[in-house]
BAVEXKOL-93821 format. One record per atom (N, C-alpha, C): residue in three letters; x, y, z. Coordinates in steps of 0.2 Angstrom, whole numbers, padded with zeros to 4 digits, always signed. Atoms other than C-alpha are relative to their C-alpha. Example, Ala and Ser with C-alpha at 12.3 -4.5 7.8 and 13.67 -1.06 7.14 Angstrom:
Ala+0004-0006+0000
Ala+0062-0022+0039
Ala+0004+0006+0000
Ser-0004-0006-0001
Ser+0068-0005+0036
Ser-0004+0005+0003
END
This chain:
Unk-0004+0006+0001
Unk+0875+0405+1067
Unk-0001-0005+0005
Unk+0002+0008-0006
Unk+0871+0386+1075
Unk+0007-0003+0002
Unk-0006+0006-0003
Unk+0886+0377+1084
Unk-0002-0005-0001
Unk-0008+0000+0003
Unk+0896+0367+1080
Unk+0000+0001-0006
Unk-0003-0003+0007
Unk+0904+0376+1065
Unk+0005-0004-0004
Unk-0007+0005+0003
Unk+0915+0362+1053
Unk+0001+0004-0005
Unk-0002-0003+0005
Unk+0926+0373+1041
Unk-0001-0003-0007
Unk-0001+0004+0003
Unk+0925+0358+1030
Unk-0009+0000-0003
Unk+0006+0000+0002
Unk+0906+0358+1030
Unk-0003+0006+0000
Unk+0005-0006+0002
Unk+0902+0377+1028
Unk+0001+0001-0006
Unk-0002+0001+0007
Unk+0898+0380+1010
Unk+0002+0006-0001
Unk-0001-0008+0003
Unk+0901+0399+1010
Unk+0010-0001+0000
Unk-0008+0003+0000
Unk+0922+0390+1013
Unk-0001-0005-0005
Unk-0003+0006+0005
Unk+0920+0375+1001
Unk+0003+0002-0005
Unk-0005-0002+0003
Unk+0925+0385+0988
Unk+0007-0002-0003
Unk-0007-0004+0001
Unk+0941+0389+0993
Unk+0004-0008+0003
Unk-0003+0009+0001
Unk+0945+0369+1000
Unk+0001-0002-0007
Unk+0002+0004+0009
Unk+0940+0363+0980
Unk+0007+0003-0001
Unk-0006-0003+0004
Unk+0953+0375+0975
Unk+0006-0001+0001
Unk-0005+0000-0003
Unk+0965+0373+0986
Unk+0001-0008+0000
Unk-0002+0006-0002
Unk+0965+0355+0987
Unk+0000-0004-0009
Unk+0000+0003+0008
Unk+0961+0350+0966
Unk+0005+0005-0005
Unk-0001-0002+0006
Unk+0970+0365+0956
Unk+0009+0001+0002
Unk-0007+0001-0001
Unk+0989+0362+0956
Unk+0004+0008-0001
Unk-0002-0005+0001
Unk+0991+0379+0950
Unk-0005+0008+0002
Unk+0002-0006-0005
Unk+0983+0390+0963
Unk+0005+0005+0000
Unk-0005-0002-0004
Unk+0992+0404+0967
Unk-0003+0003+0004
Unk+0003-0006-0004
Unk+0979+0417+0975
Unk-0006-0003+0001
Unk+0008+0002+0001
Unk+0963+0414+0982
Unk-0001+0008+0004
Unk+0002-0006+0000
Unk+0952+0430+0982
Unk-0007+0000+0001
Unk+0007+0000-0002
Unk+0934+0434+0991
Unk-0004+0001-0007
Unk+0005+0000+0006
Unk+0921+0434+0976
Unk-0003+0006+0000
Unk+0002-0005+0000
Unk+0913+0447+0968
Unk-0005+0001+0005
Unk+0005+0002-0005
Unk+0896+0443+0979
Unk+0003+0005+0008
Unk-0003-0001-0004
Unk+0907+0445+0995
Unk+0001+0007+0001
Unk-0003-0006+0001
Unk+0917+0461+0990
Unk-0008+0007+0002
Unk+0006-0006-0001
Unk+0899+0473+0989
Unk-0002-0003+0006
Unk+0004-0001-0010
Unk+0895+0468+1010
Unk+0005-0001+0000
Unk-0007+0001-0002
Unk+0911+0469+1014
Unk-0001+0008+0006
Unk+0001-0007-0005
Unk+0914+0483+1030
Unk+0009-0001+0002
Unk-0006-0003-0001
Unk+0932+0491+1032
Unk+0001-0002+0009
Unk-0002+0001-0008
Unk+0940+0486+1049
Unk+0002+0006+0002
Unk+0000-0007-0002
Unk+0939+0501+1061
Unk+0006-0001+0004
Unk-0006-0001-0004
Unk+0955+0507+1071
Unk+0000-0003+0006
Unk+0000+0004-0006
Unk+0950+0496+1087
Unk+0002-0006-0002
Unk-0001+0006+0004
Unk+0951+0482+1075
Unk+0007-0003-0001
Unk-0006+0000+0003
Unk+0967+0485+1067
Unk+0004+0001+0006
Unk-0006-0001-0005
Unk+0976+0489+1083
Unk+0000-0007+0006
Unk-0001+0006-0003
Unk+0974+0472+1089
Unk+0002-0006-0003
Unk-0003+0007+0003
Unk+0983+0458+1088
Unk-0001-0007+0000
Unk+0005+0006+0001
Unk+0976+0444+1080
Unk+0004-0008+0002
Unk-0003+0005-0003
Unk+0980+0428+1090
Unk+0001-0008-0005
Unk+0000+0006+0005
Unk+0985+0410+1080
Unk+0004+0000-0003
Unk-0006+0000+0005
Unk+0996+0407+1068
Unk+0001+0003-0007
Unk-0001-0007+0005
Unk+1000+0423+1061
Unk+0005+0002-0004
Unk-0004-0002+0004
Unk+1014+0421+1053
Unk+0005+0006+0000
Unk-0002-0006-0002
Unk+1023+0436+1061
Unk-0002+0007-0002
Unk+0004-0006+0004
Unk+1009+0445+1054
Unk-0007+0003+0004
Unk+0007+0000-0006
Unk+0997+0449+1069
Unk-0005+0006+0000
Unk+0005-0004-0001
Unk+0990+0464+1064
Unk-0001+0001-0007
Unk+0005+0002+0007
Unk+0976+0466+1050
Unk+0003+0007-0004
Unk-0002-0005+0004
Unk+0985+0485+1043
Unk-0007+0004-0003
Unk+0009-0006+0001
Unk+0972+0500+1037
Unk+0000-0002-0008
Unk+0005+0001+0003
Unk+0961+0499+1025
Unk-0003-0007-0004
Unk+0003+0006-0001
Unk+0958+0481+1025
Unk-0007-0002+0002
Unk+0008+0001+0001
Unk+0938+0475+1021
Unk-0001-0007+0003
Unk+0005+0007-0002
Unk+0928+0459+1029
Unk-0004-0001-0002
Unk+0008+0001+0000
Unk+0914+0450+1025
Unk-0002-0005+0005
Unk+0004+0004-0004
Unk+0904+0442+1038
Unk-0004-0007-0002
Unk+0004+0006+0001
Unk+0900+0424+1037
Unk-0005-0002+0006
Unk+0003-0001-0005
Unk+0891+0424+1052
Unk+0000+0002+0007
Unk-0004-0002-0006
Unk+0890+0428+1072
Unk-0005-0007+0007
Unk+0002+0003-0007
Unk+0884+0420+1089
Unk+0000+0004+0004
Unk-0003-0003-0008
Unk+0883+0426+1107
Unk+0001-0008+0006
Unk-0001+0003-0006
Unk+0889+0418+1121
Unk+0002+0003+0007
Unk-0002-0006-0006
Unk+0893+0425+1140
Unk-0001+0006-0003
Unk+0004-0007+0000
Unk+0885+0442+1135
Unk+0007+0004-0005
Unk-0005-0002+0006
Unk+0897+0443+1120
Unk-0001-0003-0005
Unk+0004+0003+0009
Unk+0895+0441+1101
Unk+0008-0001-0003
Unk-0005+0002+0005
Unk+0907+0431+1090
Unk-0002+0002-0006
Unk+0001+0000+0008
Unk+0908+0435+1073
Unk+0005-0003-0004
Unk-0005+0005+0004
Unk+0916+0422+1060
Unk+0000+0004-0005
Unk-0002-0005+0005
Unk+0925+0434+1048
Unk+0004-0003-0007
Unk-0005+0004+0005
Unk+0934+0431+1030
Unk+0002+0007-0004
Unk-0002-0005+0004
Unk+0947+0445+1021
Unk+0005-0003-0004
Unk-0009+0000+0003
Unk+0962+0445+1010
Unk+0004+0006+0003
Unk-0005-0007-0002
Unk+0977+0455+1016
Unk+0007-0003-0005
Unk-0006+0001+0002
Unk+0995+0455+1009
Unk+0005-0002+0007
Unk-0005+0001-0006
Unk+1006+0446+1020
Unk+0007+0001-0003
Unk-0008-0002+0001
Unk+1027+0444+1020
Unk+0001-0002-0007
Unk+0000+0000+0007
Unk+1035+0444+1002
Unk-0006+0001-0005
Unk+0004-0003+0002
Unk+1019+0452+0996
Unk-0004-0006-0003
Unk+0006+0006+0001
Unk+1008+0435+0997
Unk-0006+0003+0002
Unk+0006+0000-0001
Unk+0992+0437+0995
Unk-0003-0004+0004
Unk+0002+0003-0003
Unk+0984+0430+1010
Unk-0008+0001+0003
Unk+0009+0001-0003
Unk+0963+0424+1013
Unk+0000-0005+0008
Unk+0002+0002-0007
Unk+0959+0424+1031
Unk-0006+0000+0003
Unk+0006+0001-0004
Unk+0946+0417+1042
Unk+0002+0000+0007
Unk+0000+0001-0005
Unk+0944+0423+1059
Unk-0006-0001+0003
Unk+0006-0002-0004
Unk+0933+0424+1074
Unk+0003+0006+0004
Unk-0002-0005-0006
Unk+0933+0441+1085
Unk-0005+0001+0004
Unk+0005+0000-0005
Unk+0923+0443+1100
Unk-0001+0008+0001
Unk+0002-0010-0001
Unk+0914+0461+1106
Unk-0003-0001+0006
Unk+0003+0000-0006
Unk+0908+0464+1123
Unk-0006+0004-0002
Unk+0008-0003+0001
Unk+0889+0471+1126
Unk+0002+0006-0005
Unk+0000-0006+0003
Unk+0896+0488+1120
Unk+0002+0000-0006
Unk-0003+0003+0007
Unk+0903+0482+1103
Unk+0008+0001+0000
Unk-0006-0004+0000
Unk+0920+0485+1110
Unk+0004-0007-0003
Unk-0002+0007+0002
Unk+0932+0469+1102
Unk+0004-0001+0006
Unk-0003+0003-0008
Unk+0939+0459+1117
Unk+0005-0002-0004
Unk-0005+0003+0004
Unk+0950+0447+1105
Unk+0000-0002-0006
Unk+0002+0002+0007
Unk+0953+0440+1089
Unk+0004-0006-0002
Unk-0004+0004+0000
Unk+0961+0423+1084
Unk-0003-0003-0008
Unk-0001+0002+0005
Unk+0964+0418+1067
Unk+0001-0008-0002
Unk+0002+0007+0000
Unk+0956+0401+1061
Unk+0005-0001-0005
Unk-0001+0002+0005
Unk+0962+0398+1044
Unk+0005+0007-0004
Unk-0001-0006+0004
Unk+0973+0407+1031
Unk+0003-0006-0005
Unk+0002+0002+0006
Unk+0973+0402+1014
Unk+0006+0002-0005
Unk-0004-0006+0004
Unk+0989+0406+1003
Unk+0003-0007-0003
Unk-0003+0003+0005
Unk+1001+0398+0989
Unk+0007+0004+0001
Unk-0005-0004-0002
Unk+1019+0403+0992
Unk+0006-0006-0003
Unk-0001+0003+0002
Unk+1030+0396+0978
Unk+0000-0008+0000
Unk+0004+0008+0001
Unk+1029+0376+0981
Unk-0001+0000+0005
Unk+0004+0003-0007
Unk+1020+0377+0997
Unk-0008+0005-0001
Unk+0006-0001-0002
Unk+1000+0378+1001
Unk+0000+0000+0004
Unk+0001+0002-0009
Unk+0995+0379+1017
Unk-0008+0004-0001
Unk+0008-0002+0000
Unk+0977+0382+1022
Unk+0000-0004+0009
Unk+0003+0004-0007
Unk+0968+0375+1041
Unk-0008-0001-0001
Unk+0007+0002-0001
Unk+0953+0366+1045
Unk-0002+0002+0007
Unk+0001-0002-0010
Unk+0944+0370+1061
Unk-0008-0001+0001
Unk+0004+0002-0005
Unk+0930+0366+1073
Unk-0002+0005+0004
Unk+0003-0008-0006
Unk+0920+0379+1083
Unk-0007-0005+0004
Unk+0006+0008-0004
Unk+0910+0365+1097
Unk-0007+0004+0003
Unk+0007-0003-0004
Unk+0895+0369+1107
Unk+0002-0001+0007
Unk-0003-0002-0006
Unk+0908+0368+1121
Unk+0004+0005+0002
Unk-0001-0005+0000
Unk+0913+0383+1115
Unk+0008+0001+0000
Unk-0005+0000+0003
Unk+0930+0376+1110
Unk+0002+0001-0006
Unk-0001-0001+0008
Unk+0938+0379+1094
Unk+0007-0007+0000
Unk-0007+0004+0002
Unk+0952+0365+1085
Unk+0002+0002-0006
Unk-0003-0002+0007
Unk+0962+0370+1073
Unk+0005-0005-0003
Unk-0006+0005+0002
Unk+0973+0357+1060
Unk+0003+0003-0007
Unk-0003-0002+0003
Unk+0985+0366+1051
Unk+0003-0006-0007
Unk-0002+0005+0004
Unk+0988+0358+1035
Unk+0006+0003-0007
Unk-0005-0005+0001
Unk+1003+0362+1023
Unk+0000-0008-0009
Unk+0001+0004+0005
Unk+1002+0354+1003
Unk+0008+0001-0005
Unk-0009-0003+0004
Unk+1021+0351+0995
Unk-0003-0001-0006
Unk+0000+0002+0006
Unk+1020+0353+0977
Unk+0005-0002-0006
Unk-0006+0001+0004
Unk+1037+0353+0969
Unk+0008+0000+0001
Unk-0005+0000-0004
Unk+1054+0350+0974
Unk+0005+0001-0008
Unk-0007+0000+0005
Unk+1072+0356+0963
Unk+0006-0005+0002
Unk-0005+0006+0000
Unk+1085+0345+0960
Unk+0002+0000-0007
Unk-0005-0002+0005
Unk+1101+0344+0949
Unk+0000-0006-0004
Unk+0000+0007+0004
Unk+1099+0332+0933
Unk+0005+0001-0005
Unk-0005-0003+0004
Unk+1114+0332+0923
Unk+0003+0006-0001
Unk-0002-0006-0003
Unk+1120+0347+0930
Unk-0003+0008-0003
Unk+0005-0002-0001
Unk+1105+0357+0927
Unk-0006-0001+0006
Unk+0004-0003-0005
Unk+1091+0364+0940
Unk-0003-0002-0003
Unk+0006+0001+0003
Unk+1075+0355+0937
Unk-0007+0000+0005
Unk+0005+0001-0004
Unk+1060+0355+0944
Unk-0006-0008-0001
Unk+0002+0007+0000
Unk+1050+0339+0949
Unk-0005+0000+0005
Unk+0007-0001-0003
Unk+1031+0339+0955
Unk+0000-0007+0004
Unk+0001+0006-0003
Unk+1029+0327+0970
Unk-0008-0005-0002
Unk+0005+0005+0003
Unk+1018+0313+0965
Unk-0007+0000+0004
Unk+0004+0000-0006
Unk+1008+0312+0982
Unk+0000+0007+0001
Unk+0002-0008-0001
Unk+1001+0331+0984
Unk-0004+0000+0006
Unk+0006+0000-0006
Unk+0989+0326+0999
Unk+0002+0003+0004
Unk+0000-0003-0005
Unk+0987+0338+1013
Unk+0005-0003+0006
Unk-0003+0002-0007
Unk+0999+0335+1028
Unk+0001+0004+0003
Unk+0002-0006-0004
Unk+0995+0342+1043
Unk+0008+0000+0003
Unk-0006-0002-0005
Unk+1009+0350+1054
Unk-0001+0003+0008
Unk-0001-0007-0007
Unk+1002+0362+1068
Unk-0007-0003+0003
Unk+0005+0000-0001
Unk+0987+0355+1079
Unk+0000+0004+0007
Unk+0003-0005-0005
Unk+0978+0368+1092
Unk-0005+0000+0002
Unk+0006+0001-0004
Unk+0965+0369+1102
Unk-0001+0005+0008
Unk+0002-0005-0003
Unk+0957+0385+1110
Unk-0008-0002+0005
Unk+0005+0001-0002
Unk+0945+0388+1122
Unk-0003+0009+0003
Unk+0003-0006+0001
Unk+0933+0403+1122
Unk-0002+0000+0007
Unk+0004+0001-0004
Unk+0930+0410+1139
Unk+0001+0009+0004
Unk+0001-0009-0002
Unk+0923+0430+1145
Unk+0003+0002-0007
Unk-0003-0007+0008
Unk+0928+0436+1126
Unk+0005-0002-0001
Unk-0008+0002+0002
Unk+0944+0427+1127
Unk+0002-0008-0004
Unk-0001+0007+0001
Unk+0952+0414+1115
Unk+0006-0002+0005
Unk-0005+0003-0004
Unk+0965+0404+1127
Unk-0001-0007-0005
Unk-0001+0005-0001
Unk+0975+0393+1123
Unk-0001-0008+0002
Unk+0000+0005-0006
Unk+0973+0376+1130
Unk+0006-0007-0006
Unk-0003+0006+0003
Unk+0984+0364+1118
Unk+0003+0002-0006
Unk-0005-0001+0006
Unk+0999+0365+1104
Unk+0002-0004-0002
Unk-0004+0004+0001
Unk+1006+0352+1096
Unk+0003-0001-0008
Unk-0001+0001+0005
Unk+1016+0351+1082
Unk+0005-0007-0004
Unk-0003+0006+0005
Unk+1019+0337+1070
Unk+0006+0000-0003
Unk-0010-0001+0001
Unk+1035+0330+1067
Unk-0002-0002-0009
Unk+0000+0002+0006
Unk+1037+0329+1046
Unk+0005+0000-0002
Unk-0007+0001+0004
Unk+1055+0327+1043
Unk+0006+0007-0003
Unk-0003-0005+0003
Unk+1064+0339+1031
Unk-0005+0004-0003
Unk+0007-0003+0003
Unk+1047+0343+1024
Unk-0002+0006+0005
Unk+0003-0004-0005
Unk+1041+0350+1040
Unk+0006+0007+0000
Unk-0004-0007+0001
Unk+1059+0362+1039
Unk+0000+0005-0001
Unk+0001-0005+0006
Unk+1056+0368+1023
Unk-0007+0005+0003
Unk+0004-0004-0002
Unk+1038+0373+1029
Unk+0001+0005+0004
Unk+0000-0008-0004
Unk+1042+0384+1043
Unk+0008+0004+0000
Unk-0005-0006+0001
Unk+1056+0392+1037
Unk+0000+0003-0007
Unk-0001-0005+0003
Unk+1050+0400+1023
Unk-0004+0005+0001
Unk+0000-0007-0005
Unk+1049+0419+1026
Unk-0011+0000+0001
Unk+0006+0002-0004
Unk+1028+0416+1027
Unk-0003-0004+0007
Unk+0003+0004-0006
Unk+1029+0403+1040
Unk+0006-0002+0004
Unk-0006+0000-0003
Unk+1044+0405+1048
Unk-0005+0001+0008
Unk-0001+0000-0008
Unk+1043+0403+1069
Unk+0005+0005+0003
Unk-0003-0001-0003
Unk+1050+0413+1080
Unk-0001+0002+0009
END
């Protein structure tokens, strides 16, 4: 894999942008057939670390969860490899995830921080774009898509699709890779009003 990485312009992800950004009635996104037959089981070194980024109070990958490898690099005498799974996160959301995890020479995993995850959680979508530079930072912009709000019409519950569905970012992050380690270096979260509320407090994206 060549640096810089744009999530936006890898086609093995376009996909899953198309779908998520045109079909109003996503609810699951799922690795493709193709995918599923090279896919490799994440071993117990794997699984017993906790994946950094916004995890959604969900940090660790759980057993018998499969990956497919989109590509890898090395850098400082360590191999990245840019990963994509499905898992079940909180309320039994199906969630597609893109990481990177780093290995030292011996193949042992140093870290692992979670680029993107992919999911539909009643009227919220949420997905990330990201950047992987040749400075060997990573950016991440958390983006969060409202699709319908309730409200009382003649004292009936009705539902009402917002007209403007464009992506609205929320969470912007910026990582810097150094000896096998994602660090932090930048957080910033966008202010969106009561929108922004709603998005992290329900039980997939709650903060704490």
């Amino acid at each position: 894999m060549v640096l810089p990485v744009d999530s936006t312009q890898f086609a093995q992800l376009a996909c899953y942008y198309k779908d998520i950004n045109s079909d109003g009635n996503v609810m699951e996104l799922k690795l493709p057939d193709e995918y599923k037959e090279k896919t490799n089981l994440f071993n117990q070194q794997e699984i017993k670390v906790p994946v950094k980024g916004e995890n959604f109070l969900s940090p660790y990958i759980g057993d018998g969860v499969r990956y497919y490898e989109l590509g890898c690099f090395e850098h400082d005498d360590n191999t990245y490899k840019l990963i994509i799974y499905n898992k079940i996160g909180e309320s039994d959301t199906l969630l597609l995830n893109v990481q990177i995890n780093s290995y030292d020479a011996k193949g042992n995993l140093v870290d692992a921080l979670l680029l993107s995850s992919f999911f539909a959680y009643e009227d919220i979508v949420r997905f990330s774009d990201f950047v992987i530079r040749q400075d060997y930072t990573i950016s991440i912009d958390s983006y969060v898509i409202y699709r319908w709000y309730e409200d009382s019409k003649d004292g009936h519950l009705v539902t009402i699709k917002f007209k403007d569905q464009a992506p609205q970012i929320y969470i912007k992050e910026q990582y810097q890779m150094e000896n096998g380690r994602f660090k932090l270096i930048s957080r910033n979260e966008v202010s969106q009003g009561e929108k922004k509320k709603r998005v992290l407090n329900i039980p997939c994206l709650r903060h704490e």
